[in-house]
C-alpha positions as CSV (number, residue, x, y, z in Angstrom):
1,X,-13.5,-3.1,1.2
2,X,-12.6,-6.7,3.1
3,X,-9.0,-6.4,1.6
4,X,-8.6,-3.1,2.6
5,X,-9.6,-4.0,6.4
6,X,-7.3,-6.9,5.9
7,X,-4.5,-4.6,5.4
8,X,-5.5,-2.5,8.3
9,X,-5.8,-5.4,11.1
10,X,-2.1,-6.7,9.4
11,X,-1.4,-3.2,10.9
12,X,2.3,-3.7,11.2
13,X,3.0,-7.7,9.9
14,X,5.4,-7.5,6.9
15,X,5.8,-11.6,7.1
16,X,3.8,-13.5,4.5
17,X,2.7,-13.1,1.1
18,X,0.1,-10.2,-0.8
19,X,-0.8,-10.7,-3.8
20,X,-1.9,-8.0,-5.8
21,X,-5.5,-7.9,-5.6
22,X,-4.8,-7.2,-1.7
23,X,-2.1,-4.3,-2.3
24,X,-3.8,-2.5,-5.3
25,X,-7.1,-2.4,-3.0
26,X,-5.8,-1.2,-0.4
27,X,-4.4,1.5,-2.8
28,X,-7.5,2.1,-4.3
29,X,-9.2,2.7,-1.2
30,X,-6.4,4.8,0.0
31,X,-6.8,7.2,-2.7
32,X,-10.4,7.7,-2.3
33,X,-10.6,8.0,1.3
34,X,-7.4,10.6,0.9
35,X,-9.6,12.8,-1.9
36,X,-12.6,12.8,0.1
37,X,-10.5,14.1,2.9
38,X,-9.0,16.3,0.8
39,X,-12.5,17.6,0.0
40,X,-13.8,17.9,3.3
41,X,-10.6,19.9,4.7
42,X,-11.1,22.2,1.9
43,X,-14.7,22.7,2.3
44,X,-14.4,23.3,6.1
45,X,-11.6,25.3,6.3
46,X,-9.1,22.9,8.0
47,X,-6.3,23.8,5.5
48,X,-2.9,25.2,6.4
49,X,0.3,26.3,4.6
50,X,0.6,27.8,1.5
51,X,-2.5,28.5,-0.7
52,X,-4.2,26.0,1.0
53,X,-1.8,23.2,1.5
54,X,-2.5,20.1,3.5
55,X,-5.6,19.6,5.6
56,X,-5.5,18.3,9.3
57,X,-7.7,15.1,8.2
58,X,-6.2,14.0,5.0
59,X,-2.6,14.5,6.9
60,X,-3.4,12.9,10.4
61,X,-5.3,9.8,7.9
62,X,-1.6,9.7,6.0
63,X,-0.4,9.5,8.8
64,X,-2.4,6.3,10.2
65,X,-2.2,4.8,7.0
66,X,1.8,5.0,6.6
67,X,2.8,1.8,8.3
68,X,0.3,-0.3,7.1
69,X,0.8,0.9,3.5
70,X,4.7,-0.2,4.0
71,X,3.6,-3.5,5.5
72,X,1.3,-4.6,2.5
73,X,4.2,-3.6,0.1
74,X,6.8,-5.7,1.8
75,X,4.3,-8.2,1.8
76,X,3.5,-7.7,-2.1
77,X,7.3,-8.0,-3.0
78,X,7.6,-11.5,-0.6
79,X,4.7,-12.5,-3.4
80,X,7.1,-12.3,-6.2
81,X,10.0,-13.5,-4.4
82,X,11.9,-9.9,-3.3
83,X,12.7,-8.8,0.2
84,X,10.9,-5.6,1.3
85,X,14.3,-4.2,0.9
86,X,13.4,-3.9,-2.5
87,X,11.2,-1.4,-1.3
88,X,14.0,1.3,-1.2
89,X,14.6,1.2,-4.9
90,X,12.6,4.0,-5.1
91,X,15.0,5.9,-3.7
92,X,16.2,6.2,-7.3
93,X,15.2,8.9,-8.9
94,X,12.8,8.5,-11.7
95,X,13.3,5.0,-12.6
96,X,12.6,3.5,-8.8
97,X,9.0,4.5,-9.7
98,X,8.9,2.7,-12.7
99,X,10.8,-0.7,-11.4
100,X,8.3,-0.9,-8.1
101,X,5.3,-0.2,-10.9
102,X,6.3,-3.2,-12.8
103,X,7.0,-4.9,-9.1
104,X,3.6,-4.3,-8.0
105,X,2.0,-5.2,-11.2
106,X,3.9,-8.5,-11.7
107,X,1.8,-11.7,-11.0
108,X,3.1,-13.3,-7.7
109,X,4.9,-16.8,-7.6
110,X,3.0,-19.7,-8.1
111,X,3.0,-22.2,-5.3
112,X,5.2,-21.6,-2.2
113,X,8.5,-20.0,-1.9
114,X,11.2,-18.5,0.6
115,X,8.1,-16.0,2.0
116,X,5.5,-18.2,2.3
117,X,2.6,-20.3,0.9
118,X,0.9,-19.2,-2.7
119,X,-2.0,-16.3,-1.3
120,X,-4.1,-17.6,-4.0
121,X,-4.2,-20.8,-3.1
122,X,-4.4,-20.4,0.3
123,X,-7.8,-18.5,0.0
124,X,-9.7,-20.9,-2.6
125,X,-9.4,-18.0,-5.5
């Protein structure tokens, strides 16, 4: 839960390094917080569009979480030595998925580089 919060007060700070025990946390916590909401929109009622499409919570916490969510990934590809540029590779269809996957999964740069100082080593871990 710490790295998620971390994420959250780095609100809007795409300088500096994530490695991926930060960004895959805050993805995990994403995608239980969103199915719970999902839950509890469908249970109450809160639905709207189509055959009960999105649900006021789920969307207005999407919503929150949007710019943080961009921030930690910019920050995860200064870890492997990118720019958060990078990011709009997945503007290609198909494929873009599966490049930022492999991005996202690849172990970050050991010691310092253009981004920053090694996340690991900064924290003791």
């Amino acid at each position: 839960m710490s790295w998620y919060l971390k994420c959250l007060r780095q609100y809007a700070d795409v300088t500096g390094r994530a490695r991926r025990k930060e960004f895959w946390m805050f993805v995990l916590f994403n995608l239980l917080i969103a199915v719970v909401l999902r839950v509890i929109d469908h249970a109450a009622g809160l639905t709207f569009g189509r055959h009960g499409g999105q649900g006021f919570l789920h969307s207005f916490y999407m919503l929150v979480v949007f710019i943080p969510g961009i921030a930690v990934a910019v920050r995860r590809m200064h870890d492997i030595g990118k720019s958060g540029w990078h990011l709009l590779v997945a503007f290609i269809p198909i494929v873009g998925a599966f490049i930022l996957l492999y991005w996202y999964a690849k172990d970050g740069d050991p010691g310092a580089n253009a981004y920053g100082a090694d996340p690991k080593t900064a924290t003791g871990v």
